[in-house]
C-alpha positions in Angstrom: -34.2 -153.2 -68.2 -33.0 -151.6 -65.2 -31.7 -154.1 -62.5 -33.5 -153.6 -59.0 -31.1 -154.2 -55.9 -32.5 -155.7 -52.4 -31.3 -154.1 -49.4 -31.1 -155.5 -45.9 -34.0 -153.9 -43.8 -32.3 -151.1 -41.9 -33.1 -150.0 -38.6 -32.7 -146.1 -36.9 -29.2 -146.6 -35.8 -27.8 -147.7 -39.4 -27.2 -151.4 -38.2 -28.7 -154.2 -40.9 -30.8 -156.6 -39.2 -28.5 -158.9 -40.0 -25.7 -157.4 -38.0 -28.0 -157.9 -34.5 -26.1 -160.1 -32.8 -27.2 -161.8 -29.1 -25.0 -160.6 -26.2 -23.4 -164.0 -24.9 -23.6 -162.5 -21.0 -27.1 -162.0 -21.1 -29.6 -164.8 -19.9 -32.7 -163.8 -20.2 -34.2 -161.4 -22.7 -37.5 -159.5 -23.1 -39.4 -159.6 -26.6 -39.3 -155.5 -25.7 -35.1 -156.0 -25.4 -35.0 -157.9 -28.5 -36.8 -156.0 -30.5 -34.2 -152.8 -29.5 -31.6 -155.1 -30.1 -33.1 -154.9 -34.0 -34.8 -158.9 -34.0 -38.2 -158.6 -35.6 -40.4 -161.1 -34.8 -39.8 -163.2 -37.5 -35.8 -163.5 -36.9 -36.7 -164.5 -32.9 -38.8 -166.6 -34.2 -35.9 -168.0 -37.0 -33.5 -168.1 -33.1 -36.3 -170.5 -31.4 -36.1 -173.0 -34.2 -32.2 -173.0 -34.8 -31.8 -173.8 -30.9 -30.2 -169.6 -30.0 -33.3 -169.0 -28.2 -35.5 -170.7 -25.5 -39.0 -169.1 -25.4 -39.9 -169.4 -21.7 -43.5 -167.5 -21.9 -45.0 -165.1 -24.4 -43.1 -162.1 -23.2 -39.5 -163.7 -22.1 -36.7 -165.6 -23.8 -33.4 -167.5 -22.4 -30.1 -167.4 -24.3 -29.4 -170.7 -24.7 -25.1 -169.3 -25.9 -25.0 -167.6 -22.8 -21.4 -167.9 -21.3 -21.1 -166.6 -17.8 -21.8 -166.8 -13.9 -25.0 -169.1 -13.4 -28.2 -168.1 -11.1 -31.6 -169.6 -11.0 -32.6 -166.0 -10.0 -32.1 -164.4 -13.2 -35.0 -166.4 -13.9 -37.4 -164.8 -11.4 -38.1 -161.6 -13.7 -39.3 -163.8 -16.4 -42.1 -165.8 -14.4 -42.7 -163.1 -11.6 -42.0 -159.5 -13.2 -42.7 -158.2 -9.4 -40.7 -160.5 -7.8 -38.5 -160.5 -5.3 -36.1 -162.8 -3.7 -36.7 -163.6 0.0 -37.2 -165.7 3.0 -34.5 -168.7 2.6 -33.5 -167.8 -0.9 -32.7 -164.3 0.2 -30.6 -166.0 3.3 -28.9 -167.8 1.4 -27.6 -165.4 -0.8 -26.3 -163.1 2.3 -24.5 -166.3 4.0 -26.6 -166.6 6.6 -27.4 -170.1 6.5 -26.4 -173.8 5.4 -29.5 -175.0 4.6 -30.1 -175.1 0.6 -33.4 -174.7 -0.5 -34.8 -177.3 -3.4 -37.1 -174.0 -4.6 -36.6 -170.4 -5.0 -38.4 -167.8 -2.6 -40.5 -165.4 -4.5 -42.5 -162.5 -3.2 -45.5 -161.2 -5.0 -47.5 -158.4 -4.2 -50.9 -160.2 -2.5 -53.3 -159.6 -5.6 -50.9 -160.5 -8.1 -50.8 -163.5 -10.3 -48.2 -165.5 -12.3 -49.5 -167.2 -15.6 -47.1 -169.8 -15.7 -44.9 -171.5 -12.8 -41.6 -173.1 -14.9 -41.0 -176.9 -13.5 -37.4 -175.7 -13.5 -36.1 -173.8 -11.6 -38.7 -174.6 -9.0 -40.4 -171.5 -7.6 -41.9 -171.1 -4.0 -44.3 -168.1 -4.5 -45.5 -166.0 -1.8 -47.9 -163.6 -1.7 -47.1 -160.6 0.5 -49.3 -157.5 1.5 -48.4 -154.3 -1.1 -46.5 -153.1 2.5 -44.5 -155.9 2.9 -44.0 -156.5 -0.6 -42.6 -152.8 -1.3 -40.2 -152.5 2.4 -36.4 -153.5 1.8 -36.2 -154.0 -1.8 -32.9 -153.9 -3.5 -31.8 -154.7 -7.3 -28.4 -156.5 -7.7 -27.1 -156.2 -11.2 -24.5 -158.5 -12.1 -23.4 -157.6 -15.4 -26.0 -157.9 -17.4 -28.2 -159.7 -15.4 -29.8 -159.4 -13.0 -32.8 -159.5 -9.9 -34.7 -157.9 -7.2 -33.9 -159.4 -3.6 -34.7 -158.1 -0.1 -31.9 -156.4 1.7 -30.3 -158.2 4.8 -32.2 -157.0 7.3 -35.5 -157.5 6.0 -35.0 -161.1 5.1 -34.6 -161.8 8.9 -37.6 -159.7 10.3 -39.7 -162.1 7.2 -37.7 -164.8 8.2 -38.5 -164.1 12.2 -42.1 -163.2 11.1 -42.5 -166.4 9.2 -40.5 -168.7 11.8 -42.8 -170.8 12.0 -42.9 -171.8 8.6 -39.0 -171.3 8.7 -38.2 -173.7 11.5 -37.1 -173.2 14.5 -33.8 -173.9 13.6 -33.2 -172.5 10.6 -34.7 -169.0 12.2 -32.1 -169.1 15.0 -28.9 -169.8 12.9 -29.9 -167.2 10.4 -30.4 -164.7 13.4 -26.8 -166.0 15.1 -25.3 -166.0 11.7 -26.6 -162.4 11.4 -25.5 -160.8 14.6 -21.8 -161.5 14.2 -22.1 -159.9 10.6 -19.6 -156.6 10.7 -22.1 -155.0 8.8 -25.2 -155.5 10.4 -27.2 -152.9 11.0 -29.9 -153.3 13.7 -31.6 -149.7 14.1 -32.7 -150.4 10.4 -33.4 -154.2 11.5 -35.8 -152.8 14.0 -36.9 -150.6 12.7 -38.2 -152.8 9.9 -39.2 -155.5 12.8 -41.7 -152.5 13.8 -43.4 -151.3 10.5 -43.8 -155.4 9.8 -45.4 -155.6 13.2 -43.2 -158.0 14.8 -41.0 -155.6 16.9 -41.8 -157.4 20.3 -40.6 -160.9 18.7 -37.9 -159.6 17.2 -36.3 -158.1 20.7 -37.0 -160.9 22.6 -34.7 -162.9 20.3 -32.1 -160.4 20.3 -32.0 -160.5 24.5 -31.7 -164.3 24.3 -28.7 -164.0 21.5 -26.7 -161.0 21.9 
């Protein structure tokens, strides 16, 4: 009788499926990314259950061995795959204020919808105009993680437009906190103040505060 030998199932680049291994510095993982990596459904399914894997929704997964630098933003992408960081959150990361938000600041485009809102971390959603939502975007990568977050200058026009929402306050030590930044830059902080059609506002706080 001739003796029949079982193979591990072998993907393009030559690596067993047993050799995929999860990269401890990544947080968060798309089934798309995992699937690359050479998991099949069946061995992320196999991580859920032995505790390597956390599924957060249909499409995204947290790596429950991660070891590195913490941020509830590398959440965001999961929940809101438009998102981006703003208004306090965004502030907060750019050191221009002491007060610590109990939810993270999410923009959405204004038609857009997120299925399901995690009770941790807490998300504040807003819903910005496609405009609004597209002006000032930047992606910081850190390692490999990472998020979409407004640039410095258009987190204070939102955070001027929005004052009211803001506080008082809060909008005038973000604004302070701003101006004695070295590496401010206010021609793109106006100009920005303009196409978000609060130009007027905005240079009547910088004549009180410069």
């Amino acid at each position: 009788m001739t003796s029949v030998q079982f193979c591990p199932e072998r993907k393009g680049d030559g690596k067993t499926m047993d050799a995929a291994v999860l990269p401890e510095d990544q947080k968060i993982f798309s089934m798309q990314e995992l699937k690359k990596k050479g998991f099949s459904q069946y061995k992320v399914s196999k991580l859920v259950s032995d505790g390597k894997l956390i599924k957060l929704n249909k499409r995204y997964y947290e790596n429950a061995e991660y070891h590195g630098e913490e941020s509830d933003f590398y959440y965001m992408g999961a929940y809101a795959p438009d998102g981006v960081i703003c208004l306090l959150s965004a502030a907060v990361y750019y050191n221009l204020t002491s007060f610590i938000p109990d939810s993270v600041d999410v923009a959405i485009p204004r038609k857009a919808r997120i299925s399901t809102i995690p009770d941790w971390p807490q998300m504040n959603v807003h819903h910005y105009t496609d405009e609004r939502h597209k002006l000032g975007v930047t992606k910081v990568e850190e390692g490999k993680n990472g998020f979409m977050i407004y640039d410095m200058e258009k987190t204070v026009v939102d955070i001027v437009f929005y004052r009211e929402k803001i506080g008082a306050e809060e909008t005038k030590e973000i604004l302070v906190t701003y101006l004695r930044r070295k590496d401010r830059n206010l021609n793109r902080l106006l100009r920005y103040a303009e196409l978000m059609k609060c130009e007027k506002t905005m240079r009547q706080y910088l004549e009180v505060l410069v």
